[in-house]
Structure formats: structure tokens, C-alpha cells
C-alpha positions in Angstrom: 67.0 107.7 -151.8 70.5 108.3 -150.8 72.0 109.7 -153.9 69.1 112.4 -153.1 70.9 113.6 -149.3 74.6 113.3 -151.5 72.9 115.9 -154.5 71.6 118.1 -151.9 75.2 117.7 -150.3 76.7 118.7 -153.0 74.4 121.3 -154.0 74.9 123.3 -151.3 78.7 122.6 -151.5 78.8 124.4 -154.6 76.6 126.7 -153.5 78.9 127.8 -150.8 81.6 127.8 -152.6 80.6 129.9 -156.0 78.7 132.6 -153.3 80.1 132.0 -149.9 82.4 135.9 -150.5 79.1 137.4 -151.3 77.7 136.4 -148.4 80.1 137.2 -145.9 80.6 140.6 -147.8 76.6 140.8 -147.4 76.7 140.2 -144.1 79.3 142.4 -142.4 80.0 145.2 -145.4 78.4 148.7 -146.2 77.0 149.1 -149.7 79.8 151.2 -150.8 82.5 147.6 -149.9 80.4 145.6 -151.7 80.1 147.8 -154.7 83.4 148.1 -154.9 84.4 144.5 -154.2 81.3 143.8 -157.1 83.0 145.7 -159.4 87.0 144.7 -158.8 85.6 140.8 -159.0 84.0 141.5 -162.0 86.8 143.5 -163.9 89.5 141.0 -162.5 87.4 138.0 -163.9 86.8 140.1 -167.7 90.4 140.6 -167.5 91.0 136.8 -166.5 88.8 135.1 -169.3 90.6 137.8 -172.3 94.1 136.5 -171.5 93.2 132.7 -171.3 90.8 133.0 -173.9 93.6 131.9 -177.1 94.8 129.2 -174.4 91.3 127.9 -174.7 90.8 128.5 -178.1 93.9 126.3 -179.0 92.9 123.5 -176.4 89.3 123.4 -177.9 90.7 122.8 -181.1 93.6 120.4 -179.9 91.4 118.2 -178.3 88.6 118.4 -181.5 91.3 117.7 -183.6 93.0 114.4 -181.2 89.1 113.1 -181.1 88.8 113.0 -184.8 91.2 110.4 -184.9 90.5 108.7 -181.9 87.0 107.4 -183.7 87.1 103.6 -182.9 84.0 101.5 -184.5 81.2 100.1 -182.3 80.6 96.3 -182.4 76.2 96.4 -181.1 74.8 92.9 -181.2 71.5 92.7 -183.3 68.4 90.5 -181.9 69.2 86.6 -183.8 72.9 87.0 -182.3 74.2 89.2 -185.8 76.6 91.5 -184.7 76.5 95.1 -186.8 79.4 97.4 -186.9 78.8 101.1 -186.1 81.7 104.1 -186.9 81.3 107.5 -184.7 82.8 110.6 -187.3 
């Protein structure tokens, strides 16, 4: 039952964190600030993702690439004590 209180922790954690500027801008702003602060967050992120997005691109296929070769078999033991090689590709 404790790992439920450390979700719930978390939970709200993240929740505070990913919306926490909305709320303060909900709280104390007029609807004109948070339009505006809606619409600069949004651009700025759009702007954000297009210049990483060939740094990801070449990561993605890096690490897709590095994982291909890092296949290692898988030694499962059967019922009777045989032991059965598997390979991952």
C-alpha cells in the first residue's frame, strides 16, 4: 500500500511541475496575459522541437543502430534442467 502514497506523490509532483505556470497565470492574470503567455509558450516550444528535431532524428538512429549489435543470446532453462538458447534481432 505504500508504493500507492509514493504514485500519488509523484503524480501530483508532475502535475505541478508540467502545469504549475498555468496555474499561477490562472490565478492572478487577465485573459488577455494569459492569451498571450498561451500563445508565446506555444510558438517558443514549435520553434524548440523544429531545431532539435535532426538532433533527435540522428540520436534515434544512433542508438537503433548501437542496439542492433548489442543483441546478446538468452540462456532460459527448460523444465527437466535443458537449457535452450534464445537470440533477440
Amino acid at each position: 500500500m505504500p508504493w500507492v502514497i509514493v504514485y500519488s506523490v509523484q503524480a501530483g509532483e508532475k502535475l505541478l511541475l508540467a502545469e504549475g505556470s498555468k496555474m499561477v497565470m490562472a490565478m492572478g492574470q487577465s485573459a488577455y496575459d494569459q492569451g498571450v503567455y498561451g500563445l508565446v509558450s506555444s510558438l517558443g516550444s514549435l520553434v524548440v522541437r523544429t531545431l532539435f528535431q535532426p538532433v533527435e532524428e540522428a540520436a534515434f538512429t544512433a542508438f537503433s543502430k548501437q542496439g542492433e549489435h548489442a543483441a546478446h543470446p538468452i540462456h532460459v532453462l527448460a523444465p527437466h534442467g535443458a537449457t535452450h538458447t534464445l537470440s533477440c534481432h
